[in-house]
N, CA, C and O of each residue as an XYZ file, in Angstrom:
580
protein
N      11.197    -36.453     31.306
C      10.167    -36.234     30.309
C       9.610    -34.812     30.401
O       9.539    -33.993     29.486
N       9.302    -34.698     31.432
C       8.873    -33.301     31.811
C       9.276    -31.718     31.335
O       8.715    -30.668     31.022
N      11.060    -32.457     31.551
C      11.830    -31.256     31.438
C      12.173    -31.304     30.059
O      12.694    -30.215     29.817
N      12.149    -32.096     28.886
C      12.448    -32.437     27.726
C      10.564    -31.579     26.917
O      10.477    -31.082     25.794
N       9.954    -31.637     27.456
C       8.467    -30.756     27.351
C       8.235    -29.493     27.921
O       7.159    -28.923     28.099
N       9.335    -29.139     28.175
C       9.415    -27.775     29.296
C      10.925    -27.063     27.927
O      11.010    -25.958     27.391
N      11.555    -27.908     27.849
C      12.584    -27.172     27.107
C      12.174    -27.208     25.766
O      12.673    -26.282     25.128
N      11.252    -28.138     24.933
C      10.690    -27.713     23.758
C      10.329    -26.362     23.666
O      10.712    -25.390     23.016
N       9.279    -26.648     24.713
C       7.920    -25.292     24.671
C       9.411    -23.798     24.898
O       9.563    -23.030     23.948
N       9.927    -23.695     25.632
C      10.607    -22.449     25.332
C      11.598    -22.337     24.322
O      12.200    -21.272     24.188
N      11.947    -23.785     23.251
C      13.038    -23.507     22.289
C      11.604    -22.595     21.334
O      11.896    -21.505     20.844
N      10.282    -23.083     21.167
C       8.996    -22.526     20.099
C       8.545    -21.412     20.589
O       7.996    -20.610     19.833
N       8.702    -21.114     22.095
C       8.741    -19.590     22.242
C       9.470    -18.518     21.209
O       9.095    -17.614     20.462
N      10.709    -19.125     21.587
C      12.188    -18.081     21.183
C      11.978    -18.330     19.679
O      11.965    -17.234     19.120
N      11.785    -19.476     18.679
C      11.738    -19.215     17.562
C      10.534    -18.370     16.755
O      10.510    -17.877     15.627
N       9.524    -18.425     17.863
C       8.781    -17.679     17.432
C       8.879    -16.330     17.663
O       8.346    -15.657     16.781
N       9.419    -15.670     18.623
C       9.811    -14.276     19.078
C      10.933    -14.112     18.261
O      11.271    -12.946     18.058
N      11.428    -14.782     17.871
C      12.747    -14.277     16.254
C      11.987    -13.972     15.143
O      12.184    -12.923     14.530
N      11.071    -14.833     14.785
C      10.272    -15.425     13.564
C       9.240    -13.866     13.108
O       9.093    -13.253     12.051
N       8.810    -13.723     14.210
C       7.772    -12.374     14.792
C       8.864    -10.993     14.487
O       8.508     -9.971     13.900
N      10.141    -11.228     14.992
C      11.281    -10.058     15.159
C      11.446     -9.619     13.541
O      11.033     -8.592     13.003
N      12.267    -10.862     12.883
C      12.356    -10.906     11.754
C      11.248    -10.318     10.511
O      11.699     -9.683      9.558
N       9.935    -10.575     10.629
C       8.892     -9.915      9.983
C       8.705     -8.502     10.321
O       8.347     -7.717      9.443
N       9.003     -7.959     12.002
C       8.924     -6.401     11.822
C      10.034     -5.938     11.054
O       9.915     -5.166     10.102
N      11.199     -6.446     11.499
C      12.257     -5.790     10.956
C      12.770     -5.711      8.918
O      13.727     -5.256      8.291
N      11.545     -6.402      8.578
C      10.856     -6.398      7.013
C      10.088     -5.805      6.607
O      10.154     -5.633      5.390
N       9.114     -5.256      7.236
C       7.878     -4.327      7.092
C       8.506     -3.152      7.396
O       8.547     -2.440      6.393
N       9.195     -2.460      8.696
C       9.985     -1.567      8.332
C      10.980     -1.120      7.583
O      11.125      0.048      7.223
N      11.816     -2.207      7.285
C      12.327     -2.070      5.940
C      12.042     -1.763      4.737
O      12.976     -1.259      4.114
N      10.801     -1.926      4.034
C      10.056     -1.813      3.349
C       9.607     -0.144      3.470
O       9.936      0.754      2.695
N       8.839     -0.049      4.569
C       8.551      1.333      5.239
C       9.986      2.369      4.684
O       9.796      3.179      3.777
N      11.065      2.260      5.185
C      12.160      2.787      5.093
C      12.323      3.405      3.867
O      12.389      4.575      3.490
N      12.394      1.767      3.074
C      12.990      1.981      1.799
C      11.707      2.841      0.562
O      11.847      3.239     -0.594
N      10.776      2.841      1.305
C       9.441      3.411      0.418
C       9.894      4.562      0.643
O      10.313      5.114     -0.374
N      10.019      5.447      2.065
C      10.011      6.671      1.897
C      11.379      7.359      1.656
O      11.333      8.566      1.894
N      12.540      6.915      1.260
C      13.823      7.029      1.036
C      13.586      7.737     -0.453
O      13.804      8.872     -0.876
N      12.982      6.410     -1.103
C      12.245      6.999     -2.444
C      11.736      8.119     -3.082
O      11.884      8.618     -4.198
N      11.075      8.396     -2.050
C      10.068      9.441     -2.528
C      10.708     10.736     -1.810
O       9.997     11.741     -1.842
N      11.780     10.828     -1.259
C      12.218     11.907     -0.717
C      13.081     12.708     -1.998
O      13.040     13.913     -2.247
N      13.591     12.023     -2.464
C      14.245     12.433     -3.969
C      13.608     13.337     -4.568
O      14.248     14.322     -4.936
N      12.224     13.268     -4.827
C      11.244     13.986     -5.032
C      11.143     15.525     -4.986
O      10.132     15.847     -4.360
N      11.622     16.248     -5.291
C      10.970     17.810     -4.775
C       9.456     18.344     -4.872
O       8.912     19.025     -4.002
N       9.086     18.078     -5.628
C       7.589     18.695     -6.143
C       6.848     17.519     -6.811
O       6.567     17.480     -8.009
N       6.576     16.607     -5.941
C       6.083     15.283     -6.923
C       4.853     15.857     -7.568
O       4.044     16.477     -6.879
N       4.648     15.657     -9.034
C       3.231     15.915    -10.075
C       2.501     14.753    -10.059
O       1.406     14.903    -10.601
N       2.753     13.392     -9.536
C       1.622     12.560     -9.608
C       2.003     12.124     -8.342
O       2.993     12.429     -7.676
N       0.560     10.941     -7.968
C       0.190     10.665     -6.829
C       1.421      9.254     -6.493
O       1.405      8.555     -5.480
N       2.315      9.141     -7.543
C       2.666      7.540     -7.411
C       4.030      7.899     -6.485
O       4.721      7.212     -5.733
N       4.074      9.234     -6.885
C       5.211      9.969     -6.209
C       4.933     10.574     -4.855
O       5.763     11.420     -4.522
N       3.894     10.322     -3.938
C       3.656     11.129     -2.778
C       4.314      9.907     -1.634
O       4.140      8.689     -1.671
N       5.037     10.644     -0.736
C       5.318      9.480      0.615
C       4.346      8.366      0.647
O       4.332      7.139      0.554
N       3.529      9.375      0.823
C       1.764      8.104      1.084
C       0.432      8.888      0.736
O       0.351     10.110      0.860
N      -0.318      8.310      0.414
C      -1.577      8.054      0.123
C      -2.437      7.381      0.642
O      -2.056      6.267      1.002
N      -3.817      7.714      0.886
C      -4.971      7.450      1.773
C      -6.142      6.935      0.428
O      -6.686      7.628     -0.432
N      -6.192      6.061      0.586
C      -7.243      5.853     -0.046
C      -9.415      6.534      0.125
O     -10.348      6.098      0.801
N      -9.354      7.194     -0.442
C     -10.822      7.916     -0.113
C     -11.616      7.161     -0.447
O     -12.376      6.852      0.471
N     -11.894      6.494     -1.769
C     -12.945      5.692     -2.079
C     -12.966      4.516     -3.381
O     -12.002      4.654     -4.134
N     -13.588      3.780     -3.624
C     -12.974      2.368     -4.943
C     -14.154      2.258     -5.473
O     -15.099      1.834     -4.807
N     -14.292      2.670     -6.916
C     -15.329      2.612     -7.570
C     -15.153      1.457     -8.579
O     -14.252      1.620     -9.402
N     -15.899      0.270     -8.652
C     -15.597     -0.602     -9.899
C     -16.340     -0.211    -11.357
O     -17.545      0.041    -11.342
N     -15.747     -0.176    -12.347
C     -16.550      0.275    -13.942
C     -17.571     -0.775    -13.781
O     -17.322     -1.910    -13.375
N     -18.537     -0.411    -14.062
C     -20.060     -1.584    -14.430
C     -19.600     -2.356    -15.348
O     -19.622     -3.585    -15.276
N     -19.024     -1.528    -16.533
C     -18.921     -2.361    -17.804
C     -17.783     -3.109    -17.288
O     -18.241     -4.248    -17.189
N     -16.657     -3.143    -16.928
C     -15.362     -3.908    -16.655
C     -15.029     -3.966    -15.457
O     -14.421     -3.096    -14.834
N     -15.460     -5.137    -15.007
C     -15.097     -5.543    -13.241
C     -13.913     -4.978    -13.435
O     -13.774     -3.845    -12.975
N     -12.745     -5.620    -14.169
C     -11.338     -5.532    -13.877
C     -10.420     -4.037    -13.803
O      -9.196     -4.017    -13.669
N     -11.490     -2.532    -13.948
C     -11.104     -1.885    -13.595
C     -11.563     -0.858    -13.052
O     -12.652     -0.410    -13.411
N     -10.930     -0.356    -12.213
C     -11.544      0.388    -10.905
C     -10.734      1.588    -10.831
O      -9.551      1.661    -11.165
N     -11.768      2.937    -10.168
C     -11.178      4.342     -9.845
C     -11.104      4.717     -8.742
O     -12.100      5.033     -8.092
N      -9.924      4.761     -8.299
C      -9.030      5.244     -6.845
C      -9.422      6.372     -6.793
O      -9.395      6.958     -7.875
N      -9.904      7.111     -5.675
C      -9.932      8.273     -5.429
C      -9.151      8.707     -3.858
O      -9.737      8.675     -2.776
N      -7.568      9.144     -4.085
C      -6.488      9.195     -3.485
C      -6.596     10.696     -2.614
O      -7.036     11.745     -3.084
N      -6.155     10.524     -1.445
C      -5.317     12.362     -1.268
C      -3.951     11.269     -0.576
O      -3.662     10.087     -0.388
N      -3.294     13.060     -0.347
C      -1.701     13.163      0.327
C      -2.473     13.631      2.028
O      -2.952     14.695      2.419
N      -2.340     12.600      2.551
C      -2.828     13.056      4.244
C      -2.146     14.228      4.726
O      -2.742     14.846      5.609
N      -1.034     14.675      4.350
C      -0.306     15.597      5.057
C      -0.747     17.139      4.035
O      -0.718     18.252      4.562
N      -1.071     16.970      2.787
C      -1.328     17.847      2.257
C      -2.945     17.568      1.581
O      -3.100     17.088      0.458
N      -4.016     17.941      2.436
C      -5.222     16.952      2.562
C      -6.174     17.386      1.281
O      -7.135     16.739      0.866
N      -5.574     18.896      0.646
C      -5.877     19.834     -0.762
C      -5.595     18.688     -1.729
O      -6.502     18.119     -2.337
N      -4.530     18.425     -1.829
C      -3.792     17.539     -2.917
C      -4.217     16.135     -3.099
O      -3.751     15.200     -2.448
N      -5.414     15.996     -4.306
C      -5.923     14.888     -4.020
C      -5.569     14.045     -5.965
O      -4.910     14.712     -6.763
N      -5.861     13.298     -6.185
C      -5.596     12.600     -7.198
C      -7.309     11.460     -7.753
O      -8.197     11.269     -6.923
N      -7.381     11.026     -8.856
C      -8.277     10.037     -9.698
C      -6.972      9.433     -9.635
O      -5.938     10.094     -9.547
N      -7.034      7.796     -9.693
C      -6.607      6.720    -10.425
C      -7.748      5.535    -11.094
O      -8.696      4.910    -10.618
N      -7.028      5.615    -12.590
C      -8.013      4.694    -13.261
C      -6.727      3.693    -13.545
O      -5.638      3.792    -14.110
N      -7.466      2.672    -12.833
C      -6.510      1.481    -12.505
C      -6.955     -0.143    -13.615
O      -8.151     -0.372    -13.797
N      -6.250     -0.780    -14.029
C      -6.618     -2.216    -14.229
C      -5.574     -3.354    -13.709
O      -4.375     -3.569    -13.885
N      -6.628     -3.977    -12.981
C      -6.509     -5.372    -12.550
C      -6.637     -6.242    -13.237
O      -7.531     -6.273    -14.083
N      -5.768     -7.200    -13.060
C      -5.702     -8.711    -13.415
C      -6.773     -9.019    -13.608
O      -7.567     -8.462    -12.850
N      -7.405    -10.012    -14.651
C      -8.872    -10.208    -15.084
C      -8.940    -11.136    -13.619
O      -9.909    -10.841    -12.919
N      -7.932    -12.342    -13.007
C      -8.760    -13.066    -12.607
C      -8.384    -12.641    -11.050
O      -8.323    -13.546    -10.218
N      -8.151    -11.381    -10.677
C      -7.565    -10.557     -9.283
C      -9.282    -10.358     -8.592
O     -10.164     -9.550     -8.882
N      -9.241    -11.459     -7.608
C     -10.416    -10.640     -6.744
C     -10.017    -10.509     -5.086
O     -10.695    -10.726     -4.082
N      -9.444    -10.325     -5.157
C      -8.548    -10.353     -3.676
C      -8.224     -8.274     -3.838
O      -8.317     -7.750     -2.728
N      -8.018     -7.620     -4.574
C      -7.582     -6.187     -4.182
C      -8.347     -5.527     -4.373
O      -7.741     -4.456     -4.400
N     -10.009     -5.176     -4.666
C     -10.949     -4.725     -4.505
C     -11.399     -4.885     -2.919
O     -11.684     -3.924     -2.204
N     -11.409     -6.002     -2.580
C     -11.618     -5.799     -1.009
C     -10.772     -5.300     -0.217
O     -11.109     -4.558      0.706
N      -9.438     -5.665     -0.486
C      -8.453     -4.961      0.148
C      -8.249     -3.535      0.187
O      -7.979     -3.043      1.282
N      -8.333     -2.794     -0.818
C      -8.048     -1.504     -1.122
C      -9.545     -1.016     -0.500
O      -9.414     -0.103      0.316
N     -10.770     -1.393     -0.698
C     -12.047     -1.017      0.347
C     -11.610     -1.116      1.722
O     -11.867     -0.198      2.502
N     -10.901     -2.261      2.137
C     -10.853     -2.047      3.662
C      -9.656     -0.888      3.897
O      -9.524     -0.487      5.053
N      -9.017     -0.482      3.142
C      -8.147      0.191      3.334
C      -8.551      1.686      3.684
O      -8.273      2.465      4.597
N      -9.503      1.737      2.292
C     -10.555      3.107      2.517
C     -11.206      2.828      3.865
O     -10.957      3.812      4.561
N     -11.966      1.897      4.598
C     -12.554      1.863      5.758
C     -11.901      2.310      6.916
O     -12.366      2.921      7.878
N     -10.627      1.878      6.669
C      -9.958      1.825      7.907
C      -9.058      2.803      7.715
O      -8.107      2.628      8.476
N      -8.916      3.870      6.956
C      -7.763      5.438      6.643
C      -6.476      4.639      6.737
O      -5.790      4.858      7.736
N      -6.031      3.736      5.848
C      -4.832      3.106      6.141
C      -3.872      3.840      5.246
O      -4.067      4.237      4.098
N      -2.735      3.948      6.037
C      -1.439      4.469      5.507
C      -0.946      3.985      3.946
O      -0.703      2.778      3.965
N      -0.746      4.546      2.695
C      -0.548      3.348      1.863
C       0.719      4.100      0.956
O       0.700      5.286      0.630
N       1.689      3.240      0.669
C       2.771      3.434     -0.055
C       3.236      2.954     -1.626
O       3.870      1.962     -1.987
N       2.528      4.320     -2.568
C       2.513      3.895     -3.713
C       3.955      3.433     -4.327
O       4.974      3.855     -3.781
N       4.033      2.689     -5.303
C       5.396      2.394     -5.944
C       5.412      1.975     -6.979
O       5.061      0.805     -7.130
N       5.918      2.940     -8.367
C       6.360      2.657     -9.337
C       7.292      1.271    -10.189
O       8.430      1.027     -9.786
N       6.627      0.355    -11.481
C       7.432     -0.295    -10.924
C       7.894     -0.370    -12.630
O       8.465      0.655    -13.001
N       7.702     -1.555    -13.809
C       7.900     -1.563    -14.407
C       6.625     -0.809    -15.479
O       5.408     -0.992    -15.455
N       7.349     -0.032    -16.265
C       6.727      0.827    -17.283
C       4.864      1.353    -16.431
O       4.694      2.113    -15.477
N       3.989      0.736    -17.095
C       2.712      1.581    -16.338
C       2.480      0.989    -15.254
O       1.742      1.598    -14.479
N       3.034     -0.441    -14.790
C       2.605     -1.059    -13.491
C       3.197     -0.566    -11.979
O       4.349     -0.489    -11.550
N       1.930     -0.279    -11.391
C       2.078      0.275    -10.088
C       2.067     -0.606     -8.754
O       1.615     -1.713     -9.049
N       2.286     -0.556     -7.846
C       1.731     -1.205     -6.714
C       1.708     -0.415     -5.592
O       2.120      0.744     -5.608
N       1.267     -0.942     -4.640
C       0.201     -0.204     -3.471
C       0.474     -1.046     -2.553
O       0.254     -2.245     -2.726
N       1.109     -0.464     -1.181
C       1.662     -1.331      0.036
C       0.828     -0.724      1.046
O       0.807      0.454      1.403
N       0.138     -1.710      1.456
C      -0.406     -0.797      3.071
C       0.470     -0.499      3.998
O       0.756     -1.591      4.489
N       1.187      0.471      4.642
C       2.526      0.477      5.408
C       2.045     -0.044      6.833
O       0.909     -0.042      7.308
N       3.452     -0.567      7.467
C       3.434     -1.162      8.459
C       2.647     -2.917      8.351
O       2.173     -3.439      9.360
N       2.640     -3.445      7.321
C       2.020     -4.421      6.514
C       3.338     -5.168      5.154
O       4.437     -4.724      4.821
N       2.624     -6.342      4.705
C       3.035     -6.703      3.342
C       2.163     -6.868      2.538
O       2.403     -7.364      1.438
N       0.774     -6.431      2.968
C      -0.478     -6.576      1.744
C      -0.293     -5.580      0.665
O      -0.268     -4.379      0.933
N      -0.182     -5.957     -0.363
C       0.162     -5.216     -1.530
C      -0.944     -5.534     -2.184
O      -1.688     -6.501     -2.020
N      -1.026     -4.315     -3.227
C      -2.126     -4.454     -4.906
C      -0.845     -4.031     -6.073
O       0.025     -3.160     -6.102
N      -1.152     -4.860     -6.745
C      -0.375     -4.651     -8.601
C      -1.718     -4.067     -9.306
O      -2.910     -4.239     -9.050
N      -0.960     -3.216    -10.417
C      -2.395     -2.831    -11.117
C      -1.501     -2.147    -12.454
O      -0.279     -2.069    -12.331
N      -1.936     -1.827    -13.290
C      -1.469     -1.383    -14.430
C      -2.132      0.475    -14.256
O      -3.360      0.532    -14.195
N      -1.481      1.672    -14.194
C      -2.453      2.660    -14.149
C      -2.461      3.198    -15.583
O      -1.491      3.327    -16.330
N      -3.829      3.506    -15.833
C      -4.388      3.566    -17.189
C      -4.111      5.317    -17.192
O      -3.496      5.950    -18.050
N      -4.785      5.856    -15.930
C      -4.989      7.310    -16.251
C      -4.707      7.808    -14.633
O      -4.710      7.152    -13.591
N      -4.459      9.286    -14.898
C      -4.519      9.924    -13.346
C      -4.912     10.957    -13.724
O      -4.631     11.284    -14.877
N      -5.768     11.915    -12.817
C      -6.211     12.976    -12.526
C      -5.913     13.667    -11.578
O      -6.829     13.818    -10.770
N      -4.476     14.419    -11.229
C      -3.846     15.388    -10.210
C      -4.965     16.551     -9.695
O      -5.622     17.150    -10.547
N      -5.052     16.689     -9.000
C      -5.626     18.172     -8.209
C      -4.641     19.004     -7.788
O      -5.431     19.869     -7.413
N      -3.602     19.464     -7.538
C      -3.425     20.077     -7.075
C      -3.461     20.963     -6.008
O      -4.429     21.718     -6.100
N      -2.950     21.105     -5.286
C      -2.980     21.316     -3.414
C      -3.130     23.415     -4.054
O      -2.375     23.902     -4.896
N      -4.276     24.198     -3.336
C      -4.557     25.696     -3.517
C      -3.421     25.676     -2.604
O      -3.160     24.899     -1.686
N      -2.593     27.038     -3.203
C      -1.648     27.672     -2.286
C      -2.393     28.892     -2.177
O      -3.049     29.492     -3.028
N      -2.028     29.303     -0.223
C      -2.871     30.004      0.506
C      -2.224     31.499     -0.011
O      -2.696     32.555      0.411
Protein backbone atom coordinates (compact mmCIF):
# COMPACT_ATOMS: atom_id res chain seq x y z
CA UNK A 1 0.00 0.00 0.00
CA UNK A 2 2.61 2.20 0.95
CA UNK A 3 4.67 1.75 -1.98
CA UNK A 4 1.60 1.99 -4.45
CA UNK A 5 1.29 5.83 -2.46
CA UNK A 6 4.91 6.42 -2.79
CA UNK A 7 4.85 5.59 -6.59
CA UNK A 8 1.69 7.74 -7.28
CA UNK A 9 3.11 10.79 -5.53
CA UNK A 10 6.32 10.65 -7.85
CA UNK A 11 4.33 9.53 -11.18
CA UNK A 12 2.32 13.64 -10.11
CA UNK A 13 5.67 14.91 -9.46
CA UNK A 14 7.07 14.06 -13.01
CA UNK A 15 3.76 14.99 -14.69
CA UNK A 16 3.83 17.97 -13.20
CA UNK A 17 7.57 18.91 -13.92
CA UNK A 18 6.60 18.07 -17.79
CA UNK A 19 3.28 19.95 -17.45
CA UNK A 20 5.42 23.11 -15.88
CA UNK A 21 8.33 22.21 -18.80
CA UNK A 22 5.83 22.24 -21.49
CA UNK A 23 4.28 25.83 -20.55
CA UNK A 24 7.92 27.41 -20.48
CA UNK A 25 8.79 25.97 -23.54
CA UNK A 26 5.34 27.98 -24.94
CA UNK A 27 5.90 31.25 -23.47
CA UNK A 28 9.26 31.22 -24.99
CA UNK A 29 8.06 30.27 -28.01
CA UNK A 30 5.83 32.91 -28.19
CA UNK A 31 8.78 35.23 -26.91
CA UNK A 32 10.78 33.89 -29.96
CA UNK A 33 8.31 34.07 -32.42
CA UNK A 34 7.30 37.85 -31.31
CA UNK A 35 10.68 39.05 -31.76
CA UNK A 36 11.53 37.13 -35.08
CA UNK A 37 8.73 39.46 -36.23
CA UNK A 38 9.69 42.52 -35.54
CA UNK A 39 13.23 42.04 -36.63
CA UNK A 40 12.07 42.30 -40.31
CA UNK A 41 11.52 45.68 -39.41
CA UNK A 42 14.23 48.27 -40.25
CA UNK A 43 12.90 51.58 -39.07
CA UNK A 44 9.58 50.62 -37.46
CA UNK A 45 7.06 54.09 -37.72
CA UNK A 46 4.58 52.76 -35.25
CA UNK A 47 4.67 51.40 -31.86
CA UNK A 48 2.90 47.95 -32.98
CA UNK A 49 6.14 47.43 -34.72
CA UNK A 50 8.72 47.90 -31.78
CA UNK A 51 10.33 44.44 -30.22
CA UNK A 52 8.61 45.68 -27.02
CA UNK A 53 6.92 48.19 -25.31
CA UNK A 54 6.55 49.38 -21.69
CA UNK A 55 3.56 50.50 -20.80
CA UNK A 56 3.84 54.22 -19.00
CA UNK A 57 0.37 54.89 -18.11
CA UNK A 58 -3.81 53.82 -18.90
CA UNK A 59 -6.10 56.51 -19.05
CA UNK A 60 -9.92 55.47 -19.37
CA UNK A 61 -12.28 58.20 -21.60
CA UNK A 62 -14.95 59.46 -18.90
CA UNK A 63 -17.36 59.49 -21.63
CA UNK A 64 -16.58 55.72 -22.87
CA UNK A 65 -15.37 53.17 -20.33
CA UNK A 66 -14.63 50.97 -23.36
CA UNK A 67 -11.87 53.10 -24.48
CA UNK A 68 -8.67 53.86 -23.14
CA UNK A 69 -5.14 55.81 -23.95
CA UNK A 70 -1.89 53.86 -23.77
CA UNK A 71 0.85 55.89 -23.18
CA UNK A 72 3.82 53.51 -24.60
CA UNK A 73 7.82 53.98 -24.97
CA UNK A 74 10.52 51.54 -26.69
CA UNK A 75 12.69 50.72 -23.34
CA UNK A 76 15.74 50.43 -25.35
CA UNK A 77 15.13 53.64 -27.17
CA UNK A 78 13.52 55.47 -23.99
CA UNK A 79 13.11 59.05 -26.59
CA UNK A 80 10.75 57.01 -28.72
CA UNK A 81 7.55 57.08 -27.12
CA UNK A 82 3.98 56.58 -28.69
CA UNK A 83 -0.24 57.60 -27.65
CA UNK A 84 -2.49 54.61 -28.24
CA UNK A 85 -6.18 55.27 -28.47
CA UNK A 86 -7.43 51.90 -28.01
CA UNK A 87 -11.14 50.20 -27.90
CA UNK A 88 -12.17 47.42 -25.90
CA UNK A 89 -14.78 45.04 -25.97
CA UNK A 90 -17.88 46.76 -24.38
CA UNK A 91 -18.18 43.87 -21.96
CA UNK A 92 -13.90 43.47 -21.42
CA UNK A 93 -13.15 44.31 -17.77
CA UNK A 94 -10.36 42.11 -17.17
CA UNK A 95 -7.54 44.40 -19.47
CA UNK A 96 -7.78 47.68 -17.80
CA UNK A 97 -6.41 46.08 -14.73
CA UNK A 98 -4.11 44.13 -16.44
CA UNK A 99 -2.45 46.61 -18.63
CA UNK A 100 -2.37 48.98 -15.06
CA UNK A 101 -0.52 46.27 -13.41
CA UNK A 102 1.63 46.09 -16.20
CA UNK A 103 2.35 49.89 -15.98
CA UNK A 104 3.02 49.14 -12.10
CA UNK A 105 5.21 46.61 -12.49
CA UNK A 106 7.53 48.03 -15.97
CA UNK A 107 6.49 44.78 -17.60
CA UNK A 108 8.05 43.70 -20.79
CA UNK A 109 5.15 43.77 -23.42
CA UNK A 110 4.96 42.39 -26.99
CA UNK A 111 2.78 44.25 -29.33
CA UNK A 112 1.16 42.24 -32.31
CA UNK A 113 -0.60 43.07 -35.26
CA UNK A 114 -3.34 41.04 -36.10
CA UNK A 115 -6.37 41.23 -38.29
CA UNK A 116 -6.98 44.66 -40.09
CA UNK A 117 -7.07 47.41 -36.93
CA UNK A 118 -7.04 44.67 -34.18
CA UNK A 119 -4.04 44.59 -32.03
CA UNK A 120 -2.94 42.56 -29.13
CA UNK A 121 -0.58 42.98 -26.28
CA UNK A 122 1.41 39.96 -24.67
CA UNK A 123 3.14 40.50 -21.43
CA UNK A 124 6.46 38.53 -22.35
CA UNK A 125 7.62 35.71 -20.49
CA UNK A 126 3.67 35.23 -19.75
CA UNK A 127 0.32 34.28 -21.80
CA UNK A 128 -1.72 37.26 -20.43
CA UNK A 129 -2.75 38.98 -23.43
CA UNK A 130 -5.16 42.26 -24.27
CA UNK A 131 -7.19 42.39 -27.82
CA UNK A 132 -8.22 45.86 -28.62
CA UNK A 133 -9.13 47.47 -31.86
CA UNK A 134 -6.46 50.65 -32.26
CA UNK A 135 -8.44 53.67 -33.18
CA UNK A 136 -5.43 56.16 -33.32
CA UNK A 137 -1.58 56.46 -32.59
CA UNK A 138 0.54 59.25 -31.84
CA UNK A 139 4.45 58.41 -32.73
CA UNK A 140 7.14 60.64 -31.07
CA UNK A 141 9.86 60.02 -32.46
CA UNK A 142 13.27 59.15 -30.79
CA UNK A 143 15.72 63.09 -31.13
CA UNK A 144 18.78 62.02 -32.97
CA UNK A 145 21.85 63.28 -31.04
Amino acid sequence: MIIAVALTAVALLVLAGLAWTARLVQVGNLDALSLAEKVAVPEPASALDWPELRVRAVVRQPTEQSVILLDVVWPTHPRQAATLLLALARDDVRSVPLLSEWCTNHASVAPRRLDGAELELRRRQSTDRVRALLMAEDVVPALRA
